[in-house]
N, C-alpha and C positions, 0 to 999 in steps of 0.2 A: 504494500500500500504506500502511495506518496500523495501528498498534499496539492490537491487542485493548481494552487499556484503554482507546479513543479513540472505540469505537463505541458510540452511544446506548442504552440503554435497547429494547426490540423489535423492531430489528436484527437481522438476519442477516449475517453472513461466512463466507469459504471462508480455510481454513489455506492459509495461502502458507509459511510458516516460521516456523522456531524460532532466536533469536540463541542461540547458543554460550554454556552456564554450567552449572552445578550442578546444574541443578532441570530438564534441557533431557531426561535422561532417563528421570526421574519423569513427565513431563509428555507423555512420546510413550508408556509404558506405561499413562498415564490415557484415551486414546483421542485427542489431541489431532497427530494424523498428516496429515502434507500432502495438503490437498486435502478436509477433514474441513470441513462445514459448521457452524456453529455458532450459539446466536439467543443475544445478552444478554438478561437475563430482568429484571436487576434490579443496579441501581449502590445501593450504599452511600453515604450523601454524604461527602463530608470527607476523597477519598478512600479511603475503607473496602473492603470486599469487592467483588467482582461474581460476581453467579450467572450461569453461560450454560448451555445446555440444550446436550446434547452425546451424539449415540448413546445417544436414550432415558433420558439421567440429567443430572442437575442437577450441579455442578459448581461451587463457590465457590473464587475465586483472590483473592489478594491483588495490590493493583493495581500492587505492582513485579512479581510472576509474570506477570502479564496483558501487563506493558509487554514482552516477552521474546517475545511473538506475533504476526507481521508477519499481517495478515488483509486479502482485496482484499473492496468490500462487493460485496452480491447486488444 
């Protein structure tokens, strides 16, 4: 397993979990529920955003929310 933030660019992953915090259920009302496949679409450099394509929609997280998403790859 590695952390959503961790996966490249055109990528696909499957939701394995969510670590325990604040934003843990914002982020399962956003569609991001176990077992939910996901493609990073686009990394921001420097750190910045990542877009991942998620249930038909695009979805921009900040790369501490991302770090919060345990993902095993496809």
């Amino acid at each position: 397993m590695v952390a959503l933030s961790d996966v490249k660019a055109g990528f696909s992953a499957r939701i394995h979990s969510l670590k325990d915090s604040a934003l843990k259920n914002r982020l399962l009302s956003m569609g991001l529920t176990r077992g939910t496949t996901v493609e990073v679409v686009k990394k921001a450099p420097l750190g910045g955003p990542i877009a991942i394509r998620v249930r038909d929609y695009t979805l921009c997280l900040r790369k501490e929310d991302a770090e919060l998403i345990e993902v095993t790859l496809k």
